[in-house]
N, C-alpha and C positions, 0 to 999 in steps of 0.2 A: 972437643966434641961439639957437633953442630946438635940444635936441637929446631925439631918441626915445628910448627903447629898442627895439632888436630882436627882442629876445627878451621873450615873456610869462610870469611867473611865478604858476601855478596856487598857492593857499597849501588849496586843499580839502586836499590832501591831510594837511596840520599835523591836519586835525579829524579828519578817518578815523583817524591814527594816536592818536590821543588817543581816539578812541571804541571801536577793539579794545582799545589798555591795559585800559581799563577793565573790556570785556567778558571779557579774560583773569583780573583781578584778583576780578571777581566770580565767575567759573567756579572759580578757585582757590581762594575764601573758603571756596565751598558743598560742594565736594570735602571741605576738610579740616574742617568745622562739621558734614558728616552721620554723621559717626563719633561725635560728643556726645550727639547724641538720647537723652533718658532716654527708655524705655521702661516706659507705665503700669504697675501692681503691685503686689507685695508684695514687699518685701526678705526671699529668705531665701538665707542663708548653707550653701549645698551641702557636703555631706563628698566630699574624692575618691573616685572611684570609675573602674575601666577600665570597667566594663558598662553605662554612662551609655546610654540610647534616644535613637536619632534622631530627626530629626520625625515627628511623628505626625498623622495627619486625622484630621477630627473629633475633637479633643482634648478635654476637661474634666480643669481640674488643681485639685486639695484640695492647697492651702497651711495647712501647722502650723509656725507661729510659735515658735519658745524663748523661755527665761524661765518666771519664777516658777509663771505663769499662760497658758498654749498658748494660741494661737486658732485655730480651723479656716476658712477662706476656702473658700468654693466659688461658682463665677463671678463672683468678685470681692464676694463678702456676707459678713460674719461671721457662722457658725452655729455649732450646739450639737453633741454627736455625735448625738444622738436626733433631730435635724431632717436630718441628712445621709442618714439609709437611705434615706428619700422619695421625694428630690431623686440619691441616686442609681441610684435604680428607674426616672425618668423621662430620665436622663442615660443608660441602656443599650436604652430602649424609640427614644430617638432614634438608638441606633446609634453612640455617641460610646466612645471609649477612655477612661479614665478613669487619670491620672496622679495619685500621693503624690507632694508634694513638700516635706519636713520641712527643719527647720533642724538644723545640727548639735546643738544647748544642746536638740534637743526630748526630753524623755522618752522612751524606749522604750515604754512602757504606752502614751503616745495615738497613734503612729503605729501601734502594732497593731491598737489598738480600732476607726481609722481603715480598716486593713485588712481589717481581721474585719468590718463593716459592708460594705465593699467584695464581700469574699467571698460574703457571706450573701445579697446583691443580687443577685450571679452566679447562686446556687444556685437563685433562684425562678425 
């Protein structure tokens, strides 16, 4: 004599539960991996400061590099200080804010020169 079962056992559900795990463990990866993102640049090494500026629109930021030999970045270009007045004649006709942002090792003399360029731009 054969005997039935009465009862039917659904095993879907074994795979549903296997298929949120999953989806939990990759919602959990991507959570804790979007704090890693290096953000494209220039590495500079900031001095404390309390009077740090908020964000700013329309931004253009002049990176000065430390070390022996400074570099001046501006939109992400290596330039001279004589090719930055220019470039930032056409950076204040677009209406942009214009941010120094030096490293601590940088000379005092090229973040001024940097500024006094900045200034002189203003003043036209």
């Amino acid at each position: 004599m054969k005997l039935g079962r009465t009862k039917e056992y659904n095993f879907g559900w074994l795979v549903l539960f296997a298929l949120v795990d999953v989806a939990f463990l990759l919602i959990f990866f991507l959570l804790l991996s979007s704090n890693f993102i290096l953000q494209p640049g220039i590495s500079v090494s900031m001095p404390f400061s309390r009077f740090t500026l908020g964000p700013q629109t329309n931004q253009q930021i002049i990176s000065i590099t430390g070390g022996a030999v400074p570099a001046i970045y501006f939109r992400e270009q290596k330039i001279t200080l004589e090719q930055l007045g220019p470039l930032l004649d056409a950076a204040k006709r677009e209406g942009h804010s214009v941010i120094i942002r030096a490293d601590r090792l940088t000379p005092y003399e090229t973040v001024i020169e940097a500024s006094v360029a900045l200034a002189t731009t203003s003043l036209r």
